[in-house]
N, C-alpha and C positions, 0 to 999 in steps of 0.2 A: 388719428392714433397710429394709423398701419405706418401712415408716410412719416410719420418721427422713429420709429423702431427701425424703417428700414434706412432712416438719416442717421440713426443710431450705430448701426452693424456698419455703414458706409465709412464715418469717424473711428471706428476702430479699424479699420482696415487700412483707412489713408493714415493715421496718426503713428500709429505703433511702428513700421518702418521708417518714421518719419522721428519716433524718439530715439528710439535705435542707433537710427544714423547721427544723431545729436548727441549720443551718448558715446559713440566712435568718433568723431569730431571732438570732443572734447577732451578722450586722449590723447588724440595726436598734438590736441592746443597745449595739453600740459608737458608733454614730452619736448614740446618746442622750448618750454619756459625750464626746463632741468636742463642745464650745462653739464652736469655731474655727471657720470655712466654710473657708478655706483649707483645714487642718487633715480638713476632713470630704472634699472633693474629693480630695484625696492620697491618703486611706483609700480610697475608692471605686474611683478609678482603679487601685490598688493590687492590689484584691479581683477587681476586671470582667478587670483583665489575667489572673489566675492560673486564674477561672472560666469565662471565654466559651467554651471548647471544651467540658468537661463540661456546665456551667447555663446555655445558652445563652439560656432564656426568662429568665433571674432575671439574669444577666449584662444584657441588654438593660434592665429594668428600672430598673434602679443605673446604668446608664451615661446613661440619658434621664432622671433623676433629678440626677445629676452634672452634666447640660448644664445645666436651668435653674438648679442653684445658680449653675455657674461664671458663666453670662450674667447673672445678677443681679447677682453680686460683679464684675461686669467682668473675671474673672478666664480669659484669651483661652487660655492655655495650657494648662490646666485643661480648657477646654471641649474643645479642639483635639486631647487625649490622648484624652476619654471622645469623641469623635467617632469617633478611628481604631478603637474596641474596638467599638461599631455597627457601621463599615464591616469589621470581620474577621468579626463572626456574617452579614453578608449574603455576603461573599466565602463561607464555608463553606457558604453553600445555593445557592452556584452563582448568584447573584441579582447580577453582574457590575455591570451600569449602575448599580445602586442604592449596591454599594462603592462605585463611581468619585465620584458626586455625591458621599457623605459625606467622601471622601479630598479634595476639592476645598474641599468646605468646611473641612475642619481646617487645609488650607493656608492658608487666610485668616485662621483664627484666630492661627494664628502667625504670621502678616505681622503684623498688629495690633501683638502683642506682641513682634516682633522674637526669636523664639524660634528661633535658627538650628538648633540640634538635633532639635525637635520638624518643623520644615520638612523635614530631611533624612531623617526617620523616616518621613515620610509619603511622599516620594521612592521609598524604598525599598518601603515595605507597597504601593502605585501603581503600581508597577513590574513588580511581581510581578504582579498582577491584568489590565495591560495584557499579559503575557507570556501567560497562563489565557486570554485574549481572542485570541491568534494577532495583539497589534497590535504587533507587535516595534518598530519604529520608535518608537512614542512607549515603549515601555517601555525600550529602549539609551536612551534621553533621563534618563529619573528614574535610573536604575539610576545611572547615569557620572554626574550631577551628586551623589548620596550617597555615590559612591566615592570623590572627590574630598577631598569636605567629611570623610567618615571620617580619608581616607590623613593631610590638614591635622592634626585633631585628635588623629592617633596612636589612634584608637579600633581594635583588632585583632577585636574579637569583630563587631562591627556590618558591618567593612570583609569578614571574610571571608562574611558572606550576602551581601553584595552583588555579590564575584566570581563564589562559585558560581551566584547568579541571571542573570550576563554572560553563565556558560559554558552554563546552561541555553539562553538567547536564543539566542545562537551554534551550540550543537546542531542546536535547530529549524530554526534557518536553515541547516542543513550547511555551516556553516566551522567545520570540525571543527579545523583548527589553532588559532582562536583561542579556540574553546571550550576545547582543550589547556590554554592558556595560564593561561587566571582557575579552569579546575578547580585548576592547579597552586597558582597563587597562594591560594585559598582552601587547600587542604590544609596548605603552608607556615603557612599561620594557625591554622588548627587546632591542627598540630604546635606550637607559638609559646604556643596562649592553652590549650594542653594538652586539651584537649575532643575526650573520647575516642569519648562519642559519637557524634559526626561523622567517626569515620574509616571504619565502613562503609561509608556513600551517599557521602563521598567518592572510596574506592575504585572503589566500583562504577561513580559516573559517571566516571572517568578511564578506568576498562576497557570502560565502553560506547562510547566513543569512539575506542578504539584498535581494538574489532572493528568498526563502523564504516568505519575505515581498513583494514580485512585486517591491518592489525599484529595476529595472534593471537599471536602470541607474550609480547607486552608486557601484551597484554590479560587473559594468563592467569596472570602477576605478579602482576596486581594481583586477579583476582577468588582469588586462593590466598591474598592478605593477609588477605581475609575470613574463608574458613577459619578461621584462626590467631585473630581476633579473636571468631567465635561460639564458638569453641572456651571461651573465658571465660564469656562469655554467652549462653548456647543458645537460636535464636529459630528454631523450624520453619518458618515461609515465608520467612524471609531463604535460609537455608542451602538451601533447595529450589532456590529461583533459583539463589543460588551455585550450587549441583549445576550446574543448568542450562545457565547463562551458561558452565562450562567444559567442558561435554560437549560446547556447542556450537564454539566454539572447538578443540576436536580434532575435531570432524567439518569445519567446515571448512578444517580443517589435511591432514584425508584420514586423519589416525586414528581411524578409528572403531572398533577394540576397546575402546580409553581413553576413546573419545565416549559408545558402550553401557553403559560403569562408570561414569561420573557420569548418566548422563542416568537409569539405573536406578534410581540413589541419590535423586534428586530426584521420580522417581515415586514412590517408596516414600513420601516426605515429604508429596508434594503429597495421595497417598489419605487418610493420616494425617488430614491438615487437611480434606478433603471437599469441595476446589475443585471443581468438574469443569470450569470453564474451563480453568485451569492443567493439571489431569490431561490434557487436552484436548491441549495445546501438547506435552507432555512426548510424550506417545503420538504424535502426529506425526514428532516428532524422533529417537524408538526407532524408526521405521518407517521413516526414513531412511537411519538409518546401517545396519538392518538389512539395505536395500535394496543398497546401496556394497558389501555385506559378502556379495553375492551368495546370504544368508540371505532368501528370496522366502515362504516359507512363512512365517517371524517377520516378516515387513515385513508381511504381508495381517493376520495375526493383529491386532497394534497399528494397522493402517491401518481394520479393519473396526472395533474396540473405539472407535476415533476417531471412526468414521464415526456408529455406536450413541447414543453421550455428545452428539454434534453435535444429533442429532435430540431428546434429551432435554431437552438445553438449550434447542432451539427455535433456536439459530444458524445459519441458511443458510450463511453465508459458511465457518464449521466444516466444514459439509454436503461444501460444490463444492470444498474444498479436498481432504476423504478420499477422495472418490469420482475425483477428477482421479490421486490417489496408487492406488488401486484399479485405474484403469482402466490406466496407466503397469506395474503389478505384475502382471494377467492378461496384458498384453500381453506381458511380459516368459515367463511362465509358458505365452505360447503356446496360452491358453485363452480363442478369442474371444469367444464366447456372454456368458463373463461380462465380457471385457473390452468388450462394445459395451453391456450392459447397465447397467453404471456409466457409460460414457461419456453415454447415454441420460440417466440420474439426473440429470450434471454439467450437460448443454445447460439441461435440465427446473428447473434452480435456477438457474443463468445468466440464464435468461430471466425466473424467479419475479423475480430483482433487477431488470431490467431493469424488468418491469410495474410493481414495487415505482415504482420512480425516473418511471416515466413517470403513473403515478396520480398521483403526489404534484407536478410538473409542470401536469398538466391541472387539479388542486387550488389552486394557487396561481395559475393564470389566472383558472378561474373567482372564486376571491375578490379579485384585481384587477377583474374587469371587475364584479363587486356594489360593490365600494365605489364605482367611478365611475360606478353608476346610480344610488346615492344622493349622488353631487354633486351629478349633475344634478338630480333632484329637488329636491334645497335650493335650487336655480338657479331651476327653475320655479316652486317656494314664496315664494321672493323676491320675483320678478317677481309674484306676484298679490298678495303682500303690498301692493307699491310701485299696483298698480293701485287698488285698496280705499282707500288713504290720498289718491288722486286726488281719486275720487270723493267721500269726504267734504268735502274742501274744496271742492269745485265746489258747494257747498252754501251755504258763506258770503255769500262774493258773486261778482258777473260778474267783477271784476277778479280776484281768486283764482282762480277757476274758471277763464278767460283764460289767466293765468301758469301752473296747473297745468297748463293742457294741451298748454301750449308745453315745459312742461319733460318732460312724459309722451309728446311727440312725441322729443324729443334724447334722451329714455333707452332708449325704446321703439327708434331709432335703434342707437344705442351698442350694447342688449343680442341686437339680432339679429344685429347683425356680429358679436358676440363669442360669441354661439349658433354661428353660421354658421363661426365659427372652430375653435368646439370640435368642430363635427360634423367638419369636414374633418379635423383631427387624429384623431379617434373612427376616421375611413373610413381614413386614411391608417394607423392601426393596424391596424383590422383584416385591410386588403390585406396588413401585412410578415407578420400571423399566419397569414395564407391562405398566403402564401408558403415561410415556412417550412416548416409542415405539408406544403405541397409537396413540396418540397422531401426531406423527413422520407419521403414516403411514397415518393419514386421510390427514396430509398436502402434502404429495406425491400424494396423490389420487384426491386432488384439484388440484396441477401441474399438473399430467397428464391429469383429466381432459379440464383443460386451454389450453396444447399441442393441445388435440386431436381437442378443437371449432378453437384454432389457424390455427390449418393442413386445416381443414375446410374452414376457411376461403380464406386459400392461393389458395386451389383446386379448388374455386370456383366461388370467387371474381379475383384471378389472371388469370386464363384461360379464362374467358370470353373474357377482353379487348385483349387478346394476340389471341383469335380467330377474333376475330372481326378486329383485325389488317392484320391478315395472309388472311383474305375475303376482306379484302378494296386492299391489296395488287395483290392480284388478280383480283379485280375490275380495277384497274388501269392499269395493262396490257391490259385489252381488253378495256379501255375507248381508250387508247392509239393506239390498230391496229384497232381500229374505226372512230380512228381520232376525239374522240367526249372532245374534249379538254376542252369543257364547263365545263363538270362534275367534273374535276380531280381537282379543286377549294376547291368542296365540299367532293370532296373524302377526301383531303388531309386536310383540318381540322376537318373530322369524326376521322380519323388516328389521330391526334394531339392530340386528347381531348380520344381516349385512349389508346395512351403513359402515357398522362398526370396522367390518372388515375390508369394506371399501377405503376409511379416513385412515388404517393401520398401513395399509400397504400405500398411498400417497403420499401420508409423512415418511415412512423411509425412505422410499423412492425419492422424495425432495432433500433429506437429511444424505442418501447413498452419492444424487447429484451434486449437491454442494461441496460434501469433501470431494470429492473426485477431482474437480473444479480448483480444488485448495482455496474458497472461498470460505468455508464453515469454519467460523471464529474458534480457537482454542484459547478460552480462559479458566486455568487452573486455577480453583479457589478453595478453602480448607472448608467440607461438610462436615455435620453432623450427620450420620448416616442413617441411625433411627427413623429422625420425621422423615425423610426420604421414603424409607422403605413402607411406614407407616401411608404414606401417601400414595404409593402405588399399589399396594394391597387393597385402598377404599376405593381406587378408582376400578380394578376387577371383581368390588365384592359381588358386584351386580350381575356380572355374567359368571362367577364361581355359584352362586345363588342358582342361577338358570338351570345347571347343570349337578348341582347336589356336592358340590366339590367342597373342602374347608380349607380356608386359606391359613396359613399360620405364620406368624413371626419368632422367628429365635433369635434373639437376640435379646441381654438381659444389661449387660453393659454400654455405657455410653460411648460409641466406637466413631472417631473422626477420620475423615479421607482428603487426601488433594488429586483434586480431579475437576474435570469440566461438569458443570452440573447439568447441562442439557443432555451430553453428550452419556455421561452415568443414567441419568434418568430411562436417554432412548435404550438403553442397552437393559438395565433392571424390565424395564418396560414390554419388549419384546420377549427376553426369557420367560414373563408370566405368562404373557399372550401365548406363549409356545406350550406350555406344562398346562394351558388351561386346553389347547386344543384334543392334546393327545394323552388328557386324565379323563380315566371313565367316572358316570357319575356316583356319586359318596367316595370317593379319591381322597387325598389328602397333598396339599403341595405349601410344601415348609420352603420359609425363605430366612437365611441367617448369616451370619460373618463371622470371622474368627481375626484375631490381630496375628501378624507373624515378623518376623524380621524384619525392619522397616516398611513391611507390605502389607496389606488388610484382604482377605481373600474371603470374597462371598458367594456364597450359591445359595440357586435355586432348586428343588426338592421336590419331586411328583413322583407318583404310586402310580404312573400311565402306562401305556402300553411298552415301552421301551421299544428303543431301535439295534437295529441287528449290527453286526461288527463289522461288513462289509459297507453300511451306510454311514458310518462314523468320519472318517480321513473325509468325504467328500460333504458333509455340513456346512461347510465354511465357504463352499466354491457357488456361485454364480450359475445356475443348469436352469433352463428353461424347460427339457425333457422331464425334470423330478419333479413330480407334484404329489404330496403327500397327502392324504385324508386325516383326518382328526375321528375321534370318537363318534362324531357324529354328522360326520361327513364335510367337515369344515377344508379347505383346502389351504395348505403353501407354499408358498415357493421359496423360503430358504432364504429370501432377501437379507430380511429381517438377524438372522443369525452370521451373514457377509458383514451388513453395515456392524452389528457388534463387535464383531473381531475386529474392525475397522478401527473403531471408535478404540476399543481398550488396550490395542497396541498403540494408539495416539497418547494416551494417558499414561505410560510406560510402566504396561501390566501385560498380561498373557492371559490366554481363556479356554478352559479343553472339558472334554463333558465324558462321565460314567454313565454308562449302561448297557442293559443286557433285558432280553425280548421277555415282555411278561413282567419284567422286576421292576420296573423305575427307570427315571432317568433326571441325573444330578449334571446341570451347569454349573461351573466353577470359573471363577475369573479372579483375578488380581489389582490392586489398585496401589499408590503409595500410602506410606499414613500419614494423618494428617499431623500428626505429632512429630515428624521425621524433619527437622530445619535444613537439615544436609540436603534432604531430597529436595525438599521444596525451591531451592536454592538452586540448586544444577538445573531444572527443571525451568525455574525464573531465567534462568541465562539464557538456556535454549529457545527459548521463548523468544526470548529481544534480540537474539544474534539473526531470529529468521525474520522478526518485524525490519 
């Protein structure tokens, strides 16, 4: 068995150069039997078209073969056709500028010849290439001048690449409605010139476009038409993706049972085929929904096996994305050793990209500033050239000699001004690179200073409640061989309140890390703000209970916001936690909104100790020195009210707080309404202009 597999692999090795060359042989046999030059150009053309993607060395051949006939025979059209089949093998090596010249050129050949079809062909193969370049503007130019010239001549098969190349343009640019538009229009074409297989990557980009939009729903229409259509034609990495693309689509629909059934199904495909990129993607996305699905132990599983595959591949970016899912999944699991651990890994590859981006920076100065020390040396080579040609003619005669050195005075003139010019531009450069680097290093010196109150804070704020936990821990043991079972009531909501305040201050510190990073997702979505606040009041009745305090809601109307609802949530979140620290017990701390000009402004409400006027401007700032007490001894550090401000100038709102020592103290912040379509709308732009 082994020695036929290996007679096997041997036959394809000896054979395939062997059809090859049989398949080159037999057009030079047909070329023999064409007398015609036209006749032979049409054949070639013919041949280059069907083989440039398989023979691409032997496609090139025949097509620079083809030019010098057709330019011999003055045959424009000819040459114009075997031009564009060059410019498509350089398009396929990625070799962009080198297409674009030859597509330039074939245009002129059809000018010549007045060849309106052959112009419109190149429009479009142009268009495309400018689209592969990120040059959208000149590609919408070719692209809409072939669409045109097609729609005239009623051509359906030419006209529908041209739409779906619009709707590509359009994609990248995010006008996703009008990419809608020419996907549709192209699929209509399809349907029309029956060309079936164009109806998957049709499907699929009309469904990439709708999830896109959040329309999962429409989205999952159409990636099901796939389904039905591999179902005919079975192809393992379409149908993977398909998997994919609709597991994701129930995940962020918030089914993730049905998300976990397809995204499974698509792993299964993708091992099959031994991507580990794609495996990659897949295992992320089962670690997600496993995460929704408040399954923690299958989320770490797929999230570590991610992380694994990340490093085999050599993908950083794979790397900080599992170790970010990691670190979000101990934290969850309330295991911080390992959740600061991966945390650790993600800073450690965050930074490896960063040095990456700044080497390759300091790389492309230094190769600027070489190339313009060899101007100047061609500068200085010049000039001694022009000096040496002086001198010999001062050799001639006095009159020569005379006039050269009148002229070797005005140039010698000229080139030291224009020395004197280039230095001060050279000096005026280097001052703006001094500057920046400046620049560059005080804001390093601000991060790390920020690191170092952060470390601070962790060493300081985080150890306490983890000591105090590890002493109640111990306390309990001997409440326990004492049998003094009364206490262990009190022990064991001493211990609760700081857990509590140990997971309060890790999720900001993860939520303060993330934006910083500009990695924490901004999805503005229209709340009803009620259940919200309803929701965060049940989640402190428990520790408002502990301490005799009453929670209350005011709010009587039905009040909606657009805003990020994580991001609202942590900020709501934090102001109780703060009004529950520093309210004595039977307190009262009112939580309410009021609607205003297209903005909704809510605060938080305590009868606490109130802070003084000189503690107010500095709430907002990052101190590792300020460490505040609570009523009963509770400690903070301020985090928690930095990431707020953080979070609701992001939601494009402000946030400023009343009080006075002994009276209260009232947080107020702003949010848009959720009624406001104007806002909501500027807000969507801004949105997509920074995706």
């Amino acid at each position: 068995m082994r020695l036929l597999s290996l007679f096997s692999i041997l036959f394809l090795f000896v054979t395939k150069p062997l059809l090859l060359a049989q398949d080159v042989d037999s057009v030079d046999k047909k070329l023999d039997s064409i007398s015609d030059v036209s006749q032979k150009i049409e054949f070639l053309n013919e041949w280059t078209g069907k083989n440039y993607r398989k023979l691409p060395t032997e496609a090139l051949f025949y097509a620079e073969k083809t030019i010098k006939l057709a330019d011999q025979s003055e045959n424009y059209s000819g040459a114009g056709n075997a031009l564009i089949r060059v410019a498509l093998i350089h398009f396929r090596k990625e070799e962009f500028s080198n297409s674009i010249n030859l597509f330039n050129n074939a245009l002129e050949k059809f000018k010549i010849s007045k060849d309106s079809f052959g112009m419109n062909n190149t429009y479009l193969n142009r268009g495309i290439v400018y689209r592969n370049m990120s040059k959208y503007h000149l590609a919408i130019v070719d692209l809409f001048a072939c669409m045109q010239y097609y729609e005239k001549h009623n051509n359906t098969l030419h006209l529908s690449l041209a739409c779906n190349s619009i709707g590509v343009v359009y994609k990248n640019l995010k006008k996703y409605d009008l990419a809608l538009e020419y996907y549709f229009k192209a699929e209509k074409l399809y349907k029309k010139n029956n060309k079936v297989s164009s109806f998957y990557s049709s499907n699929n980009n009309i469904g990439n476009i709708y999830s896109l939009q959040k329309k999962h729903k429409e989205a999952l229409e159409f990636y099901k038409r796939n389904l039905e259509i591999l179902k005919a034609k079975p192809n393992k990495y379409k149908q993977a993706q398909t998997y994919h693309n609709i597991g994701t689509c129930f995940w962020e629909m918030g089914q993730n049972t049905l998300a976990l059934n397809y995204l499974n199904q698509s792993l299964e495909l993708k091992e099959e085929i031994g991507n580990k990129n794609l495996i990659i993607t897949s295992l992320n996305s089962i670690s997600a929904s496993n995460y929704k699905l408040n399954n923690f132990d299958q989320a770490l599983k797929y999230s570590k096996r991610a992380f694994h595959l990340g490093k085999e591949v050599g993908n950083i970016e794979y790397q900080k994305t599992s170790t970010k899912e990691l670190f979000k999944i101990f934290t969850h699991l309330n295991k911080a050793d390992s959740a600061i651990h991966y945390f650790y890994i993600h800073k450690q590859l965050r930074d490896s990209i960063l040095k990456n981006e700044t080497l390759k920076q300091v790389a492309e100065i230094q190769t600027k500033y070489e190339s313009e020390k060899k101007e100047n040396q061609i500068v200085l080579l010049e000039k001694e050239s022009n000096t040496r040609m002086m001198q010999r003619n001062w050799l001639i005669t006095l009159l020569v000699l005379l006039l050269a050195f009148a002229i070797f005075l005005v140039r010698s003139y000229y080139i030291n001004k224009k020395t004197n010019r280039l230095l001060r531009i050279q000096k005026t450069r280097i001052e703006w690179h001094k500057s920046v680097l400046d620049k560059k290093n005080v804001e390093l010196l601000e991060s790390n200073n920020t690191k170092n109150r952060l470390f601070q804070i962790i060493s300081h704020d985080l150890r306490s409640p983890l000591a105090s936990v590890y002493n109640l821990s111990q306390l309990i043991k001997i409440f326990i061989q004492q049998k003094k079972y009364d206490l262990l009531d009190e022990s064991s909501k001493d211990m609760e309140e700081c857990v509590n305040s140990v997971l309060n201050l890790t999720d900001n510190l993860l939520s303060w890390s993330l934006n910083q990073s500009g990695k924490l997702p901004y999805n503005p979505v229209i709340i009803s703000l009620k259940p919200l606040l309803r929701t965060n009041i049940k989640t402190f009745s428990s520790v408002a209970k502990q301490k005799s305090i009453h929670l209350q809601l005011v709010l009587e109307n039905e009040i909606f916001v657009f805003a990020d609802r994580q991001m609202l949530d942590t900020v709501i979140r934090n102001l109780i936690n703060n009004s529950l620290k520093f309210t004595l017990p039977g307190g009262i701390i009112a939580i309410g909104a009021k609607q205003g000009d297209g903005f909704i402004e809510i605060w938080v409400k305590d009868s606490g100790i109130g802070i003084s006027e000189d503690q107010i401007p500095k709430l907002f700032e990052i101190d590792s020195s300020k460490t505040h007490l609570g009523t009963k001894g509770e400690k903070g550090n301020g985090l928690g009210l930095v990431l707020c401000k953080q979070f609701i100038e992001q939601n494009k709102g402000k946030i400023w707080v009343e009080s006075a020592i002994d009276k209260g103290t009232t947080f107020r912040f702003t949010v848009p309404c959720g009624e406001n379509t104007e806002e909501i709308g500027a807000v969507l732009s801004s949105n997509s202009s920074k995706n």
